[in-house]
Each structure stands twice: as C-alpha cells, then as structure tokens.
DOKEMI-383453 format. One record per atom (N, C-alpha, C, O): residue number from 1; residue in three letters; chain; atom name; x, y, z. Coordinates in steps of 0.05 Angstrom, whole numbers. Atoms other than C-alpha are relative to their C-alpha. Example, Ala and Ser with C-alpha at 12.3 -4.5 7.8 and 13.67 -1.06 7.14 Angstrom:
residues 2
<site 1; 'Ala'; 'A'; 'N'; <18; -24; 0>> <site 1; 'Ala'; 'A'; 'CA'; <246; -90; 156>> <site 1; 'Ala'; 'A'; 'C'; <18; 24; 0>> <site 1; 'Ala'; 'A'; 'O'; <39; 24; 13>> <site 2; 'Ser'; 'A'; 'N'; <-16; -24; -1>> <site 2; 'Ser'; 'A'; 'CA'; <273; -21; 143>> <site 2; 'Ser'; 'A'; 'C'; <-15; 22; 14>> <site 2; 'Ser'; 'A'; 'O'; <-5; 44; 18>> 
END
This chain:
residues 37
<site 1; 'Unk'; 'A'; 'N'; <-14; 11; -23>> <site 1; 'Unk'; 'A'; 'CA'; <-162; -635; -62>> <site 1; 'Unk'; 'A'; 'C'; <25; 16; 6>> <site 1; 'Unk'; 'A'; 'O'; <28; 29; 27>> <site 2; 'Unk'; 'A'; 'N'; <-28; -18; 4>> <site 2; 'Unk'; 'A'; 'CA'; <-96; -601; -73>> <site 2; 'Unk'; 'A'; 'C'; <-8; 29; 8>> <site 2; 'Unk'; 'A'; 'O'; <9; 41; 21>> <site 3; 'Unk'; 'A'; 'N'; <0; -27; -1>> <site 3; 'Unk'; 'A'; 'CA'; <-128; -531; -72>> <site 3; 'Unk'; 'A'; 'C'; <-7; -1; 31>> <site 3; 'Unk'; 'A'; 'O'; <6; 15; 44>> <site 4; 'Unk'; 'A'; 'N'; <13; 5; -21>> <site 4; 'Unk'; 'A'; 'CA'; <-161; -549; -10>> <site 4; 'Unk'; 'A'; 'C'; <28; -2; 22>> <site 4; 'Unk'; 'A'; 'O'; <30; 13; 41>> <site 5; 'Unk'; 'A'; 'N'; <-28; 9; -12>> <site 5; 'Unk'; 'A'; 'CA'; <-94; -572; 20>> <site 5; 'Unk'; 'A'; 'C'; <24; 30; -3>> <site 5; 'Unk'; 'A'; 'O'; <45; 32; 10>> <site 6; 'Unk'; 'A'; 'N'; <-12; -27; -5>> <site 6; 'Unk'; 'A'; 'CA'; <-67; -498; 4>> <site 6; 'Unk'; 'A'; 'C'; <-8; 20; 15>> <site 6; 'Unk'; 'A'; 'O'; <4; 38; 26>> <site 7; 'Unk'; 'A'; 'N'; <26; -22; -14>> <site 7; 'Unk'; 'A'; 'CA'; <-128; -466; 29>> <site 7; 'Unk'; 'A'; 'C'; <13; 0; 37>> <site 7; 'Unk'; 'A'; 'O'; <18; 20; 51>> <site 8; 'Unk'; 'A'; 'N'; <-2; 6; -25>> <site 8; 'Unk'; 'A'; 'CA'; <-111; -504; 100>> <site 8; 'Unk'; 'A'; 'C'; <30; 12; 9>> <site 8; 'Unk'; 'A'; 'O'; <35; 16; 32>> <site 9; 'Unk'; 'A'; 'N'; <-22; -7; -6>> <site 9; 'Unk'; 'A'; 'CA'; <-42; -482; 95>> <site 9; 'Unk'; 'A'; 'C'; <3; 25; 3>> <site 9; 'Unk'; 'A'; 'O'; <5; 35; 25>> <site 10; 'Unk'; 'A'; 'N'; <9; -28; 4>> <site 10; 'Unk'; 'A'; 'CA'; <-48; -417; 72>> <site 10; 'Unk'; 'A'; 'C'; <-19; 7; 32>> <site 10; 'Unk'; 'A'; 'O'; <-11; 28; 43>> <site 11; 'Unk'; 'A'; 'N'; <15; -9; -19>> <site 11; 'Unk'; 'A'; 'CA'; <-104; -416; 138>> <site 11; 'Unk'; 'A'; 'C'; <25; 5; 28>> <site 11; 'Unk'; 'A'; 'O'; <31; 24; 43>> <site 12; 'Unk'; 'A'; 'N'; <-23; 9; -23>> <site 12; 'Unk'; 'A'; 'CA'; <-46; -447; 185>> <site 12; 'Unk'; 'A'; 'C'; <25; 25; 2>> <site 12; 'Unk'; 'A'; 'O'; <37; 34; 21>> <site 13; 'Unk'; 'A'; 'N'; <-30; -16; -2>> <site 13; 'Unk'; 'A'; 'CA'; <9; -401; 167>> <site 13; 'Unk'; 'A'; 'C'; <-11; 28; 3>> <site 13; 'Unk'; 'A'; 'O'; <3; 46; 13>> <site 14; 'Unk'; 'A'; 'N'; <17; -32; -12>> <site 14; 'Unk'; 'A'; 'CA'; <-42; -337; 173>> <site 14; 'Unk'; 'A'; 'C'; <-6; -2; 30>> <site 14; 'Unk'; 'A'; 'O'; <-2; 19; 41>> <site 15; 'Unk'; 'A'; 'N'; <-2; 0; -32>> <site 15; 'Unk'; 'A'; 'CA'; <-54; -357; 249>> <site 15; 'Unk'; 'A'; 'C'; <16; -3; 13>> <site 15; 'Unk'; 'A'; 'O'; <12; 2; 36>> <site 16; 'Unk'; 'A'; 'N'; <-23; 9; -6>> <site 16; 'Unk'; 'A'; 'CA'; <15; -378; 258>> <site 16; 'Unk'; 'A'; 'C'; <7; 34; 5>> <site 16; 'Unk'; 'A'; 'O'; <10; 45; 27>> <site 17; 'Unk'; 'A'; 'N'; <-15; -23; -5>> <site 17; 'Unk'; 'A'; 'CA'; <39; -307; 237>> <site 17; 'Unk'; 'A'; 'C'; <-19; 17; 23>> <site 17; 'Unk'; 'A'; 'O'; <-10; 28; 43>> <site 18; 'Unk'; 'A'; 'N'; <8; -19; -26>> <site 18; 'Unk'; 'A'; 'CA'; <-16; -273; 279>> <site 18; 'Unk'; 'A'; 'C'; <2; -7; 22>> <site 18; 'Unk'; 'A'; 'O'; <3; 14; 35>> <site 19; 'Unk'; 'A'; 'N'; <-12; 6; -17>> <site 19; 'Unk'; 'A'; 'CA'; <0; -307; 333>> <site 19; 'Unk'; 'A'; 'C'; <18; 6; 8>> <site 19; 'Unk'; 'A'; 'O'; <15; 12; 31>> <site 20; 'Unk'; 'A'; 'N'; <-18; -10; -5>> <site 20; 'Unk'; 'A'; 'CA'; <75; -287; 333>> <site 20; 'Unk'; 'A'; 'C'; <-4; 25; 14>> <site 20; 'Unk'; 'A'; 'O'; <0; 32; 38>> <site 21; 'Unk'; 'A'; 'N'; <5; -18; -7>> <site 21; 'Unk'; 'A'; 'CA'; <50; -220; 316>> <site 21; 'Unk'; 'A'; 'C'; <-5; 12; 32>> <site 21; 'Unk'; 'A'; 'O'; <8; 28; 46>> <site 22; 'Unk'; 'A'; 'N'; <19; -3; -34>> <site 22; 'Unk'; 'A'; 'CA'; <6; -220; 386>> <site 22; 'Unk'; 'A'; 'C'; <21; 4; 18>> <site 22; 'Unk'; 'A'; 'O'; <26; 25; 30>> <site 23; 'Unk'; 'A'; 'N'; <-19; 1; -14>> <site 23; 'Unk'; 'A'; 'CA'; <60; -246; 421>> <site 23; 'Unk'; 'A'; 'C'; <14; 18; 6>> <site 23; 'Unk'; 'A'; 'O'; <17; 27; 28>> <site 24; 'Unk'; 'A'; 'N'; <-16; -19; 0>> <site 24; 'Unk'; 'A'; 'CA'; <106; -200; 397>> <site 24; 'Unk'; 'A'; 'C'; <-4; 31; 9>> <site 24; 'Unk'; 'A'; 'O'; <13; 46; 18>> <site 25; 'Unk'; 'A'; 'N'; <12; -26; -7>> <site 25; 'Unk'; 'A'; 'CA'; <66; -138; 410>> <site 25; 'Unk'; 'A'; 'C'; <-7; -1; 29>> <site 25; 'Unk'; 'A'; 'O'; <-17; 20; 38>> <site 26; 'Unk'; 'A'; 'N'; <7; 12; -31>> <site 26; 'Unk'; 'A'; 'CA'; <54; -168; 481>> <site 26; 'Unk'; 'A'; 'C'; <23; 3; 13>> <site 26; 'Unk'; 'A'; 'O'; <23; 17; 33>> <site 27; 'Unk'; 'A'; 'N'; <-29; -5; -9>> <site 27; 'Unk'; 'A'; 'CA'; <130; -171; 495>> <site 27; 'Unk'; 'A'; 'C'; <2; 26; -8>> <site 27; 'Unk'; 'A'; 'O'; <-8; 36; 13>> <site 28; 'Unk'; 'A'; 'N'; <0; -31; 3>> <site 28; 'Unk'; 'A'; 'CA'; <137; -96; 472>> <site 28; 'Unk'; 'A'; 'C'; <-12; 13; 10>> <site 28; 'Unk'; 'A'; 'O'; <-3; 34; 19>> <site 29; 'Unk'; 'A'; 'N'; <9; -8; -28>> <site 29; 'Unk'; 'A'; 'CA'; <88; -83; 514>> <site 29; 'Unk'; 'A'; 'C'; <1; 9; 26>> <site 29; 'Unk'; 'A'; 'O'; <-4; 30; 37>> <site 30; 'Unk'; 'A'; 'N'; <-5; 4; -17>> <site 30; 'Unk'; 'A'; 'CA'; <106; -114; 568>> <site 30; 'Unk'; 'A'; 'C'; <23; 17; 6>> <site 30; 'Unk'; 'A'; 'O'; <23; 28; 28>> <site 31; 'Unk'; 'A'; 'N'; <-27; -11; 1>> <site 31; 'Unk'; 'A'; 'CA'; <174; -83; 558>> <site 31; 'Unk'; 'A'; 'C'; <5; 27; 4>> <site 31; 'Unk'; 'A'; 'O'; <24; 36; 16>> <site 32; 'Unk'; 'A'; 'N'; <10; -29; 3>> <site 32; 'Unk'; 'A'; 'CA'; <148; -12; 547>> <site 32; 'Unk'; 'A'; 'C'; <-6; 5; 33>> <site 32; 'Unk'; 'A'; 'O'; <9; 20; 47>> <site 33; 'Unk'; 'A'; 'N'; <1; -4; -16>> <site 33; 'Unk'; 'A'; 'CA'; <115; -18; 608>> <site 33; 'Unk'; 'A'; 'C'; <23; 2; 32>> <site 33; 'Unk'; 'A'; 'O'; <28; 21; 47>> <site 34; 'Unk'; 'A'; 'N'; <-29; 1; -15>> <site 34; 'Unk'; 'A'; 'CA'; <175; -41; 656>> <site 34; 'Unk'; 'A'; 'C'; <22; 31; 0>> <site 34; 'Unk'; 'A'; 'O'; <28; 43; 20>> <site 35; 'Unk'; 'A'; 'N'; <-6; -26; 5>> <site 35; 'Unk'; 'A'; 'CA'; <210; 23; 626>> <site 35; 'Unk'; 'A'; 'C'; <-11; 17; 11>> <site 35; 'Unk'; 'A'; 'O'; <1; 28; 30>> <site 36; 'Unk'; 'A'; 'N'; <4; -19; -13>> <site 36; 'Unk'; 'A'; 'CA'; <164; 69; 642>> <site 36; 'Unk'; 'A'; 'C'; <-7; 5; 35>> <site 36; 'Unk'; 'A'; 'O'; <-11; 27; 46>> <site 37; 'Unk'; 'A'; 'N'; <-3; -4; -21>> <site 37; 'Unk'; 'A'; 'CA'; <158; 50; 712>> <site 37; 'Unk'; 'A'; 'C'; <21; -9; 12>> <site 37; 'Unk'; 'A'; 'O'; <23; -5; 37>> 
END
C-alpha cells in the first residue's frame, strides 16, 4: 500500500516536472522567437 502510494507520487511529481519543463521550453521559445523578428 505504502509503496504503491510512492509509486503514484513519484508518477505525479515526474509529470509535474515535465510539464514545467514543456512550459518552460515553450516560453523560451516563444521568447527566442519575438527576438529574432
């Protein structure tokens, strides 16, 4: 039960960060682009 309950967390906080990630690489992007034009 307990391991299971780390497993889901451990799942949550791995889509959490890729998510940021995404984001973040999306705004740098975006940002990049603006610059060069």
């Amino acid at each position: 039960m307990n391991r299971h309950c780390n497993t889901n967390r451990l799942a949550t906080a791995a889509a959490t960060t890729a998510t940021a990630a995404t984001a973040a690489a999306t705004m740098e992007l975006a940002a990049a682009w603006r610059r060069k034009w």
